[in-house]
ROVO-834756 format. One record per atom (N, C-alpha, C, O): z, y, x. Coordinates in steps of 0.2 Angstrom, whole numbers, plus 2048, in hexadecimal, padded with zeros to 3 digits. Last residue first. Layout:
<lotors>
ZYX;...
</lotors>
This chain:
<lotors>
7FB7737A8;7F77707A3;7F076E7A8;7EB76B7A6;8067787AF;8087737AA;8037727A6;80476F7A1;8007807B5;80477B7B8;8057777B5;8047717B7;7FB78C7AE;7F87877B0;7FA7807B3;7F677C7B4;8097927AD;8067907A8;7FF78B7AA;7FF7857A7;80B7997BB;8147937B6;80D78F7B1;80C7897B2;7FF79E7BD;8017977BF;8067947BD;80678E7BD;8037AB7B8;7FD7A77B5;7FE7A17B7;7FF79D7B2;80C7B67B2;80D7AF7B8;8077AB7B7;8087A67B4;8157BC7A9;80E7BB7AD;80B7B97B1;8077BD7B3;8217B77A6;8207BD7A8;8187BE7AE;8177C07B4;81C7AB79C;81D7A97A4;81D7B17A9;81A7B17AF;81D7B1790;8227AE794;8247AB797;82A7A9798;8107B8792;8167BC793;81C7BA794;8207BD797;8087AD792;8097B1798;80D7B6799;80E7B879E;8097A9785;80A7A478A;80D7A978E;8137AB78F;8067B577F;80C7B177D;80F7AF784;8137B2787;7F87B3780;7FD7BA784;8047B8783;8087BB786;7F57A777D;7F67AA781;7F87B0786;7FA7B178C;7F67AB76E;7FB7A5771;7F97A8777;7FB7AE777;7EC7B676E;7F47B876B;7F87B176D;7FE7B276F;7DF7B0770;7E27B6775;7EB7B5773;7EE7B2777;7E279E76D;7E17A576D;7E47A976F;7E97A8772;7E078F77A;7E4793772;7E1799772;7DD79B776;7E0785784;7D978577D;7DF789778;7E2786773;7E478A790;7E878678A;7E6785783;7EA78577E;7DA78D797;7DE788799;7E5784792;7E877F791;7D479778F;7D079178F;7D578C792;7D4786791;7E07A078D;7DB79F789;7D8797788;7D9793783;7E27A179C;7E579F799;7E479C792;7E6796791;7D47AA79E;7D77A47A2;7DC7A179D;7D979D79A;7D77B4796;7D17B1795;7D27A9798;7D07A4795;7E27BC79C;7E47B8797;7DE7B3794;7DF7AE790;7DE7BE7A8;7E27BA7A8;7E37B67A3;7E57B07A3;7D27C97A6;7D17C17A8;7D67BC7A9;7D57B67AA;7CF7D2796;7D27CF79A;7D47C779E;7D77C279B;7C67D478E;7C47D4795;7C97D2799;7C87D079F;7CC7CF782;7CB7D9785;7CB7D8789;7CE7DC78C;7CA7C3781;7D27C5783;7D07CA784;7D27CB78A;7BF7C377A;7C57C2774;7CB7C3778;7D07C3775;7B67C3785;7B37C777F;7BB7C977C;7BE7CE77C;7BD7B778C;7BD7BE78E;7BB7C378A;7BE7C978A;7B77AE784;7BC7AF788;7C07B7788;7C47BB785;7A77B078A;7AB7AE781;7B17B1781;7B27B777E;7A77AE798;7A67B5793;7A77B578D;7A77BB78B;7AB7A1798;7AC7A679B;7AD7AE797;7B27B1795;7A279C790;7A6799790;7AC7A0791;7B07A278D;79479E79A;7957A0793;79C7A178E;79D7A578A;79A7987A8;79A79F7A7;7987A379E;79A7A979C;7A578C7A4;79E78E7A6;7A07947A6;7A57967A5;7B57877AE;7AF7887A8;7AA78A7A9;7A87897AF;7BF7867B6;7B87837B8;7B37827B4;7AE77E7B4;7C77917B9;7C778A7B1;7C27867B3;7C27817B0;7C67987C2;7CC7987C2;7CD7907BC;7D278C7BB;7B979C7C3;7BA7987C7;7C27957C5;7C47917C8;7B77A17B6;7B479C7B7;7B77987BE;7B77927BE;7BF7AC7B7;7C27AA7B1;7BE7A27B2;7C079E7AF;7B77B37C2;7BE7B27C5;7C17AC7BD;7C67A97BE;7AD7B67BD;7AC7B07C0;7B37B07C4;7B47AC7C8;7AE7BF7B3;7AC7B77B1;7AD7B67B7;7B17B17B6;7B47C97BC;7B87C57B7;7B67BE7B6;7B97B97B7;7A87CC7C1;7AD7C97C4;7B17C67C1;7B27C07C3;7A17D17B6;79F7CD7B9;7A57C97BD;7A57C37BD;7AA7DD7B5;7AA7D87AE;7A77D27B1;7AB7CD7B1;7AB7E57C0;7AE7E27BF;7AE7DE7B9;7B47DB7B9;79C7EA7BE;79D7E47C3;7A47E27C2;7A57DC7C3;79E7F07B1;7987EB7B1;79A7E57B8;7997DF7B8;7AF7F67B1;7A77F67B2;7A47EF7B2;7A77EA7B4;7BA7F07AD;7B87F77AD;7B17F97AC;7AE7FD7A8;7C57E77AD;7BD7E47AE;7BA7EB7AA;7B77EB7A5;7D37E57B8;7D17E87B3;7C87E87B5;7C67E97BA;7DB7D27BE;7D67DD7C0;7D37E07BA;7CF7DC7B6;7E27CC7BE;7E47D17B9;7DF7D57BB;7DE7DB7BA;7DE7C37C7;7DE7BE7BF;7E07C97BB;7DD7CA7B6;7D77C07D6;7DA7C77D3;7D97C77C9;7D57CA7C5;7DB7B37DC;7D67B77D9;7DB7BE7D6;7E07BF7D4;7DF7AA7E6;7DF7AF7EA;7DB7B47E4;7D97B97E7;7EC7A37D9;7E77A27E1;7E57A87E2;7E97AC7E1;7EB7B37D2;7EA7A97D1;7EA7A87D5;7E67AC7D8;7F67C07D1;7F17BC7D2;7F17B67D1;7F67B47CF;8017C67CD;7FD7CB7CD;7F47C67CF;7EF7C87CF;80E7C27CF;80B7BE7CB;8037C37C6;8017C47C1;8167CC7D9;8177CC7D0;8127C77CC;8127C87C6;8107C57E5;8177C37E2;81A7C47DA;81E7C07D7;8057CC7E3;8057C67E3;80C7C57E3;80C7C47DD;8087DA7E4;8067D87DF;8077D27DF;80B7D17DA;80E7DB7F0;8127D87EA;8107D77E5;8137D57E1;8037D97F9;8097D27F9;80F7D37F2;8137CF7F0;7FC7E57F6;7FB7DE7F5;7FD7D87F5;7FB7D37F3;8087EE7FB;8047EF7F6;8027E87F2;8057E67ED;8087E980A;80E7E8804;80E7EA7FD;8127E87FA;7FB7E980F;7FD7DF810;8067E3808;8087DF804;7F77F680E;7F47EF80A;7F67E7809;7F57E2805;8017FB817;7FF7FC80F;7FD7F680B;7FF7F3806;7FB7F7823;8017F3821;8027F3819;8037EE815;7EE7FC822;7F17F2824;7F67F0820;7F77EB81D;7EF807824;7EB80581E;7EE7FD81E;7EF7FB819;7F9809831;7FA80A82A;7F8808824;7FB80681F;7EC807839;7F1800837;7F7803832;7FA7FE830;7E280F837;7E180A835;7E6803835;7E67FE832;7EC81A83B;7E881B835;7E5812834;7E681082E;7ED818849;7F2817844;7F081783C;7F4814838;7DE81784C;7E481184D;7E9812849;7E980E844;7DD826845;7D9821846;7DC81B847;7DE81A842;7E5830841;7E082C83D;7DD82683E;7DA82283A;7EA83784A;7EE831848;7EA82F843;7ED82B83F;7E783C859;7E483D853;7E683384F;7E582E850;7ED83B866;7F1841862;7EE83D85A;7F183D855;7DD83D86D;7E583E86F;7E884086A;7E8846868;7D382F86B;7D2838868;7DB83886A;7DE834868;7D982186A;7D182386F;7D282D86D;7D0830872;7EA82286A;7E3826866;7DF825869;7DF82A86D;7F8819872;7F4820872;7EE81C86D;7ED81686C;80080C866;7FD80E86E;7FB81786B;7FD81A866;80380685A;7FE80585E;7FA808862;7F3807863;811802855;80F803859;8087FF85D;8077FA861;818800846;8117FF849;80E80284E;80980684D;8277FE83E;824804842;81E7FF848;8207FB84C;82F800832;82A7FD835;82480083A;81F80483A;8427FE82B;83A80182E;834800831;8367FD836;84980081C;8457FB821;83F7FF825;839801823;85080781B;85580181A;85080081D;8507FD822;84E819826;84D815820;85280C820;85780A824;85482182F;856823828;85281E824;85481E81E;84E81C83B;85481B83A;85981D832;85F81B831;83F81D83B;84481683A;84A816838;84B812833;83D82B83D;83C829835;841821834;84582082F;83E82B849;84582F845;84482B83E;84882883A;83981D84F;83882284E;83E82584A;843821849;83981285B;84081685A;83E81D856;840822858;82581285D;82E81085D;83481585F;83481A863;81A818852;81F819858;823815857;825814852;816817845;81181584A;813815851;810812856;81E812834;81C81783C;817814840;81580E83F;826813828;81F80E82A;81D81582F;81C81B82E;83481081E;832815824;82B812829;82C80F82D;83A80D80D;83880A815;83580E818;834813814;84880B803;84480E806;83F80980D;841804810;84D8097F3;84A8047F9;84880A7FD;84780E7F9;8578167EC;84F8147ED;85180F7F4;8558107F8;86381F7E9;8638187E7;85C8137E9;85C80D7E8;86282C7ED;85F82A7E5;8608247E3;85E8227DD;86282D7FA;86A8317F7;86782E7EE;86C82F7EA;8578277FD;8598217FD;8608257FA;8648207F8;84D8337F9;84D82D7F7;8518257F7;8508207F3;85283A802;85183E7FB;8538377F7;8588367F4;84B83480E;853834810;854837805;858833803;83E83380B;84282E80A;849830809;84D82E805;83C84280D;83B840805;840838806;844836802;840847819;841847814;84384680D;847848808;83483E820;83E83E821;84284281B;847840819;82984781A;82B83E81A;83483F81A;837840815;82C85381F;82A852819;82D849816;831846812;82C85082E;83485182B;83284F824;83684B821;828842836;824848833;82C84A82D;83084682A;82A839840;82F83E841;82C84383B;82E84983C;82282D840;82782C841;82B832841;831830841;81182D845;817832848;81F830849;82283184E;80D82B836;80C82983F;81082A842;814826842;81782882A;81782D82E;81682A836;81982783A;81A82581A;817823820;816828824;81582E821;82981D811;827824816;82081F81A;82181981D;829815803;827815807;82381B80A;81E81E808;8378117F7;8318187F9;8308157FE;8348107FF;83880B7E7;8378097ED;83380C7F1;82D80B7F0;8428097D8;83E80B7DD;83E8087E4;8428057E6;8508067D4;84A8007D3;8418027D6;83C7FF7D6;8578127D5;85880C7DB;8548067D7;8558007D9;84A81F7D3;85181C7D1;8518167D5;84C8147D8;84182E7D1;8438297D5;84A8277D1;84D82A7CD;83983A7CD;8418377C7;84382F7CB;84782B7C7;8328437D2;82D83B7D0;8358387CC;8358337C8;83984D7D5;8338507D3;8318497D0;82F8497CA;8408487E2;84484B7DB;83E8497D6;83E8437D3;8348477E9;8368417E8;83C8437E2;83D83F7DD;8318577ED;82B8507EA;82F8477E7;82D8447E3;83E85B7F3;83B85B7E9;8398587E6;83B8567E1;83D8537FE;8418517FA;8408537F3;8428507EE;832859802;832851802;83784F7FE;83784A7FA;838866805;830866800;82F85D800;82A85B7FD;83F86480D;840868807;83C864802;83D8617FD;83786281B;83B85B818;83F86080F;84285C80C;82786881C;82E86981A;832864815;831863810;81D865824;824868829;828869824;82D86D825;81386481D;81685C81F;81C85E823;81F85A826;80C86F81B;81186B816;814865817;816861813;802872823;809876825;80C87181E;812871820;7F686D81F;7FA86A827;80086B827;80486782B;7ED865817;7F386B815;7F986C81B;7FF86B81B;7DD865814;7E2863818;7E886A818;7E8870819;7D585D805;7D886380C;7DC863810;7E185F80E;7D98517FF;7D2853802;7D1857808;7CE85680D;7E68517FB;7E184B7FD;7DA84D801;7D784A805;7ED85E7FA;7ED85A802;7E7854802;7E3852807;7EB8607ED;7E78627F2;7E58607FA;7E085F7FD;7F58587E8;7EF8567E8;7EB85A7EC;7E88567F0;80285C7F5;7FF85A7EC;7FA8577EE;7F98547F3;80985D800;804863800;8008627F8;7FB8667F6;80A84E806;80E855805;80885A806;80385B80A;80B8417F9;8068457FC;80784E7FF;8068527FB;80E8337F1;80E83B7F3;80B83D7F8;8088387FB;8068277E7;8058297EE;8088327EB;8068367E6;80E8187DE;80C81E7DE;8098207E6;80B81D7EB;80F80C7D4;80D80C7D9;8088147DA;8028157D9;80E80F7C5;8128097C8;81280A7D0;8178077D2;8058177C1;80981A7C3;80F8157C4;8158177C3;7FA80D7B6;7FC8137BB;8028157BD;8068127B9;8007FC7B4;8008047B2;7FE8097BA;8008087C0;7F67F17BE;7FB7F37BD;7FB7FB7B9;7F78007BB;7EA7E87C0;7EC7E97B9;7F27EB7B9;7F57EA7B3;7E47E87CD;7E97E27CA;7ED7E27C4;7F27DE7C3;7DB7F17CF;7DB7EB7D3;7E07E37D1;7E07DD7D2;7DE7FD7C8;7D77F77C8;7D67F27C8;7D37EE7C4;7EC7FF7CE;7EB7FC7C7;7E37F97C7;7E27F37C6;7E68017DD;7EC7F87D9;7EB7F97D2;7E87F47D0;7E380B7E1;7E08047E2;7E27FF7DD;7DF7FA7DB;7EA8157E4;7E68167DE;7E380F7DE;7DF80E7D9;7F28117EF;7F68107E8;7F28127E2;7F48127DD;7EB8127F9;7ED80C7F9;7F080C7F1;7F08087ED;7E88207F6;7E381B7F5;7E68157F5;7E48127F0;7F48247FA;7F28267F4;7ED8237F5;7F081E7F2;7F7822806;7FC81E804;7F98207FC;7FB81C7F7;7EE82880E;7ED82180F;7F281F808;7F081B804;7F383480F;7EA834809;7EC82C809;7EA829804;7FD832813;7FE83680D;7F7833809;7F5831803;7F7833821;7FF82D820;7FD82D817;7FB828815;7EE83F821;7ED838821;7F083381F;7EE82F81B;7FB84981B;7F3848821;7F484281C;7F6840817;80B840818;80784581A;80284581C;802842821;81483580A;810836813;80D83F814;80E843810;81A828802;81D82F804;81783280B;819830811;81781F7F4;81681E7FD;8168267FE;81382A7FA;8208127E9;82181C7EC;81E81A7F3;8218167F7;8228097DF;8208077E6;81F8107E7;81A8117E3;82F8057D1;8278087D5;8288087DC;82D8077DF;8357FC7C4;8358007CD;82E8007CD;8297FD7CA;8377EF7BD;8347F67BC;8327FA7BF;82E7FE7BD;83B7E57C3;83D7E67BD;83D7EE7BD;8417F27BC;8327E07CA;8307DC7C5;8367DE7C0;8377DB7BB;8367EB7D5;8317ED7D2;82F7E97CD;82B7EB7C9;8417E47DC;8417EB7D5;83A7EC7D3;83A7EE7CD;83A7D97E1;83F7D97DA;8437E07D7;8477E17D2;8337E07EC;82F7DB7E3;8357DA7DD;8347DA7D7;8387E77F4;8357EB7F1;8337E57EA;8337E77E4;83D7DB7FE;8437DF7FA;83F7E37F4;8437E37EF;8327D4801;8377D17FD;83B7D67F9;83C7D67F3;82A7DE806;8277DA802;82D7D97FE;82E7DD7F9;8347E2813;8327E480D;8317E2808;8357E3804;8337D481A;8397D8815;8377DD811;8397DC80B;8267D481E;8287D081A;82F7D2816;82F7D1810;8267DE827;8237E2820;8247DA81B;8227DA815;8317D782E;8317DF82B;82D7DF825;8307DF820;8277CE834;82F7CC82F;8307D482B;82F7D5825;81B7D4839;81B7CF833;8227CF82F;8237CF829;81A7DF844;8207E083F;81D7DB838;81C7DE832;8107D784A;8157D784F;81C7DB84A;8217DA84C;8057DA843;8087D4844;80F7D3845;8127D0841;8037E7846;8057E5842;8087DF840;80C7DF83C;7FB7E4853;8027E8853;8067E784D;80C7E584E;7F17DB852;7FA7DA855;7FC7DF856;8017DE85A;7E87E484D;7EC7DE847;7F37DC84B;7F87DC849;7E67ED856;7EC7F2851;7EE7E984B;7F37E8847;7DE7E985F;7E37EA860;7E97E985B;7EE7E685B;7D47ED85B;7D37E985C;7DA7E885E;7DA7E185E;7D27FC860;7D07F9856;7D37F1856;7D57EF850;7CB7F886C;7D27FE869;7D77FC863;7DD7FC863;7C07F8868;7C57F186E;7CD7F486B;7D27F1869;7BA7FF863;7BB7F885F;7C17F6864;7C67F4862;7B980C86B;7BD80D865;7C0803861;7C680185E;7B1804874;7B7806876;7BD808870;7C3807870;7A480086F;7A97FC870;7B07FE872;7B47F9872;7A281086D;7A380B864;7A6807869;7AC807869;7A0814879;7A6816874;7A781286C;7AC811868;79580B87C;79B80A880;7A280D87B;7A780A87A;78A814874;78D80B872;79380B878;798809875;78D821879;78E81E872;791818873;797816872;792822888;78B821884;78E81D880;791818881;79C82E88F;79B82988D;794827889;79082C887;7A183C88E;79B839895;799831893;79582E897;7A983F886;7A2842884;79F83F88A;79983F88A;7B683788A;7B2835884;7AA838883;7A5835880;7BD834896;7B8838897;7B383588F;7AE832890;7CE82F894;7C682A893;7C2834892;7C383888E;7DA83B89A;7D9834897;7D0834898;7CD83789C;7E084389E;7DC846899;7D983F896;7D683E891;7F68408A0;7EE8408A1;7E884389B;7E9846895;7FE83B890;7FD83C89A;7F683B89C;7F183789B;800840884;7FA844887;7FB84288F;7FA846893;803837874;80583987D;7FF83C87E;7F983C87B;806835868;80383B86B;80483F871;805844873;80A829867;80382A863;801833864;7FD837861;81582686C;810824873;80782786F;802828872;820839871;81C83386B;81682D86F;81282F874;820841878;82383D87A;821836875;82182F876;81E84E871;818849877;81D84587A;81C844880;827851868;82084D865;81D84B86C;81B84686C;83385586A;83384D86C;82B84A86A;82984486A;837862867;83486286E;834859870;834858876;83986285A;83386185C;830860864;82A85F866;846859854;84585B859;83E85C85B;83C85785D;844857844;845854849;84285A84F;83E85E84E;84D857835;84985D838;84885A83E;84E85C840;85284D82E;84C85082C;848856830;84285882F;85E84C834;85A846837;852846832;84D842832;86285C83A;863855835;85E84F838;85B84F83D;86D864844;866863842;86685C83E;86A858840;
</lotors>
């Protein structure tokens, strides 16, 4: 048996779908005690995550320098693990002015799984390794398996696919000693406990999942020089609220006025980095894309010195 097809007589043995006992009499409770019992619960899952800080700090590290030289970020999941990893990655171009498809979400079961539930498509480690044939993976990639569970074969699968291709890989679970751990270079495994609901991995796992995505998502943007201080200098200014933000992210970054601001930004295509830049080094859009292309856009190499 491969290290894709795992032994399923090990699912109750999992702690995210132990069944000892019928557990907390959920329907005899009254509302407000269930809201504070789901929070206490909730309340929990920041130190679990914590608790793999050096991990998803390796990550980080290993995942930034293929990706500043072209690499992609691959989140590989099922259910939920799968919807999590496609909102985490439809989020970043807006957010931080990255091409499409720098930062991708699979999904076993396609597009349909985002909405439907395509249950039976996360048992086949076949169908994970197509999907990753299927995207032309190469070693300045970087897949990331989520799998609550830690054993979904689809997942197991698509990384083991992914690391015979040269790919970073990582394994993001919710069990210890998951199968998923042991086929990736880096694993991270967030355990946090039994489900208020038995078994139902949406909920705690589902929210420290969303956790760690966001702390590796959003720590390399900031590593590729994806921000100023804490502002978001490349968000694309799409709509009325994000053109608004712009100004006041190109305001608070120059201490200019808001008229000033929006001059700026008219003549760099809304674009708030180079608007910044613009007014930091009183030159035109064209010297400032200059600038910032040859501080590989770094906005601070260039402020630093003026």
């Amino acid at each position: 048996m491969s290290s894709a097809e795992p032994d399923s007589t090990t699912l109750d043995s999992l702690l995210t779908e132990r069944m000892d006992g019928i557990g907390v009499m959920l329907d005899a409770l009254p509302t407000s005690e269930l809201v504070h019992l789901m929070n206490d619960g909730d309340a929990e899952i920041a130190g679990a995550v914590r608790r793999q800080s050096a991990a998803i700090t390796a990550v980080v590290d290993a995942a930034c320098p293929r990706m500043a030289g072209g690499g992609r970020l691959v989140y590989v999941g099922a259910g939920t693990s799968g919807r999590l990893g496609i909102l985490d990655a439809s989020e970043i171009p807006p957010t931080f002015g990255v091409p499409p498809g720098r930062v991708v979400g699979v999904i076993a079961g396609g597009s349909r799984a985002i909405t439907d539930a395509v249950e039976a498509a996360e048992d086949s480690a076949e169908q994970g390794r197509a999907d990753i044939d299927a995207l032309g993976v190469g070693s300045l990639d970087t897949v990331v398996g989520i799998a609550s569970s830690g054993r979904t074969p689809y997942v197991l699968g698509a990384v083991e696919r992914a690391a015979e291709h040269g790919c970073l890989t990582v394994g993001l679970s919710c069990n210890a000693g998951a199968p998923l751990s042991a086929v990736v270079e880096h694993p991270l495994e967030v355990v946090i406990g039994q489900e208020i609901v038995r078994g139902s991995t949406r909920l705690r796992a589902g929210t420290a999942t969303k956790m760690v995505l966001n702390m590796i998502s959003t720590l390399a943007m900031v590593r590729l020089g994806k921000t100023y201080g804490s502002l978001m200098v490349d968000v694309q200014a799409t709509n009325e609220k994000l053109r608004h933000r712009a100004v006041r992210i190109v305001v608070t970054a120059t201490g200019t006025d808001e008229d000033t601001a929006h001059r700026a930004l008219a003549e760099a295509d809304w674009k708030a980095k180079t608007a910044i830049a613009m007014i930091a080094l009183d030159c035109d859009q064209g010297t400032a894309n200059a600038a910032l292309t040859a501080a590989a856009g770094r906005l601070g190499a260039i402020l630093e010195d003026h």
